[in-house]
N, C-alpha and C positions, 0 to 999 in steps of 0.2 A: 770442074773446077770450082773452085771453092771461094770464094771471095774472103779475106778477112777483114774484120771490123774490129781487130782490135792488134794492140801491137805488142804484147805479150803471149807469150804462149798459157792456154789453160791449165789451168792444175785437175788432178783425178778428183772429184767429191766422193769422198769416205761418208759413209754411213754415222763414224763414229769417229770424232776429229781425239785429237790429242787434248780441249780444252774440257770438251763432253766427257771424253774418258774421265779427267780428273774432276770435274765438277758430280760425274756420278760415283766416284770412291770415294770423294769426301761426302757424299749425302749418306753413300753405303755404310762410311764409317759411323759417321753420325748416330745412325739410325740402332747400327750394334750399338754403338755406346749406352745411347737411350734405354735399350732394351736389357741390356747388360744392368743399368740402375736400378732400372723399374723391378726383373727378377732377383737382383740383389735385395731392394727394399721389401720385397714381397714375403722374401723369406725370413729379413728381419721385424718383418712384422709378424708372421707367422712362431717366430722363436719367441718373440714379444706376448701374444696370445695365449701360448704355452705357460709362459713363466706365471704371467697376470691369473693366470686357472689356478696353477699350483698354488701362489702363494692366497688364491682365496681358500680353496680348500684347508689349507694350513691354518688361516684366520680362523676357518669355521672350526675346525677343531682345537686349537684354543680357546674360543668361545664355549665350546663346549666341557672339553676341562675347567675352566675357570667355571664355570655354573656347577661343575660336579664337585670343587674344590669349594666353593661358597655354601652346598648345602651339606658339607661336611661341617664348616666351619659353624654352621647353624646349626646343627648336632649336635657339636664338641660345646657351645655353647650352653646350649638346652642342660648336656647332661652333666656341665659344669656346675649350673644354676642348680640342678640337682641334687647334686653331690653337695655341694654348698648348703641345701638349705635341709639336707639330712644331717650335714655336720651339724647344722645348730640345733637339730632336733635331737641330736645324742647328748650332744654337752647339757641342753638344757636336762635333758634325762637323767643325763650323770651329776647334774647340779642336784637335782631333785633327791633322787638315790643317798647322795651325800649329805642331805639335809635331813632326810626319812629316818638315815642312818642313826645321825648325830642325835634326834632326835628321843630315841631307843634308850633307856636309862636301863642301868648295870642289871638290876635283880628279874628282868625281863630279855627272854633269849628268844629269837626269830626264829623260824625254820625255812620259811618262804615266804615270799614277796611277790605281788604278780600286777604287772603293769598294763590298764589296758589305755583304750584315749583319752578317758576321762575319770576312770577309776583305777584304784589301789587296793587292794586287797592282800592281807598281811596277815598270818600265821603263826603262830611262837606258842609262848607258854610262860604263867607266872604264877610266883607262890600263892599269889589272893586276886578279887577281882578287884578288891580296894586297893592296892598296888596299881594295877591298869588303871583305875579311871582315875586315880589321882594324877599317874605319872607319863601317860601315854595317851588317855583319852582326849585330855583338856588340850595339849596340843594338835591334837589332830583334827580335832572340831574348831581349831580357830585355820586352820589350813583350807578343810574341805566343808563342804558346803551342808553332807548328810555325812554321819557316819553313826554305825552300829557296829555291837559287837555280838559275837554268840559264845558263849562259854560250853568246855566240857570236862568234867572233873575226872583226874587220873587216878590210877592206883595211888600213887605217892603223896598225895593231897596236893599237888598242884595244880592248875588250870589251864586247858589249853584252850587258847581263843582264833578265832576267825573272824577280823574286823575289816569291812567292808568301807570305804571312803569313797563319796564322788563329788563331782563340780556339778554344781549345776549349771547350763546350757546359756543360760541368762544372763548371769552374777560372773563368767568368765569371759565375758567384754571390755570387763572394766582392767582385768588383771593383765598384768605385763608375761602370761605365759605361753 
C-alpha cells in the first residue's frame, strides 16, 4: 500500500512537453530563417563580385582604347602640323616661282628651272649676253646672294645660258623665307 502525499492525481512527464515542442520550432524556424539570409546574402554578394570584376575589366579596356585613341589623336596631329607646314613650303615655292617668273623679260625664253634648298638654277636662251645681264642678271643678284652664269653660243647666234643662283647660309637669317 501506498500512501499518498498528495491529493491530486500525477500527471505522465513527457520527455517533450507541448511548450518545449513549440519553443524548439520557433528556435528551428528561426535558425532557417537566419540561414535562409545569410545564403541569400552570400549569393548576392557573390553576383555583386561578379559584376564589380566585369565592370573593372570594362574600365580597363576603355582605358586602354582611350590611350589608343589619344595616340592616334597625337598622330593626326603631328601629321597635321605636317601637312600644314609643307603647305607653307609650296606656297611659299609657288610665291617664288611666280616672282622668278615675272621676273623673265620677253626677249629671253626659259627651258628649265630647277629648285634645290638654297639654290636655283635656270636655263633658257637669249639673243645677246648683254640682253641677260642687263635684264635678268641685275635682278637676280639683288635676290641671291652668288649668282653666275655660263654661256653657249648656237647655230642661230643665240645664247644659251646656265645660271646658277644661291643664298648664302649666313645672310638668310635675316630674310623672311
Amino acid at each position: 500500500m501506498h500512501t499518498k502525499y498528495s491529493y491530486i492525481q500525477p500527471r505522465k512527464k513527457r520527455i517533450l512537453s507541448p511548450e518545449v515542442g513549440l519553443l524548439i520550432s520557433f528556435f528551428s524556424l528561426v535558425f532557417v530563417f537566419m540561414f535562409a539570409v545569410i545564403w541569400y546574402l552570400s549569393m548576392k554578394i557573390d553576383m555583386y563580385s561578379e559584376l564589380k570584376l566585369k565592370y573593372s575589366h570594362q574600365t580597363e579596356q576603355i582605358k586602354y582604347q582611350t590611350s589608343l585613341i589619344e595616340e592616334e589623336i597625337a598622330s593626326l596631329k603631328t601629321s597635321f602640323n605636317k601637312s600644314q607646314s609643307i603647305n607653307e613650303h609650296n606656297l611659299l615655292v609657288k610665291k617664288s616661282i611666280e616672282n622668278l617668273l615675272h621676273l623673265v623679260p620677253d626677249k629671253i625664253t626659259l627651258s628649265k628651272v630647277e629648285f634645290d634648298d638654297k639654290k636655283v638654277t635656270i636655263y633658257g636662251s637669249t639673243p645677246s649676253k648683254d640682253i641677260y645681264n642687263l635684264l635678268m642678271l641685275a635682278p637676280l643678284r639683288a635676290i641671291f646672294d652668288s649668282s653666275f652664269t655660263n654661256f653657249y653660243l648656237e647655230e642661230n647666234g643665240w645664247y644659251k645660258f646656265v645660271s646658277h643662283n644661291s643664298m648664302d647660309n649666313n645672310l638668310t637669317i635675316f630674310r623672311n623665307r
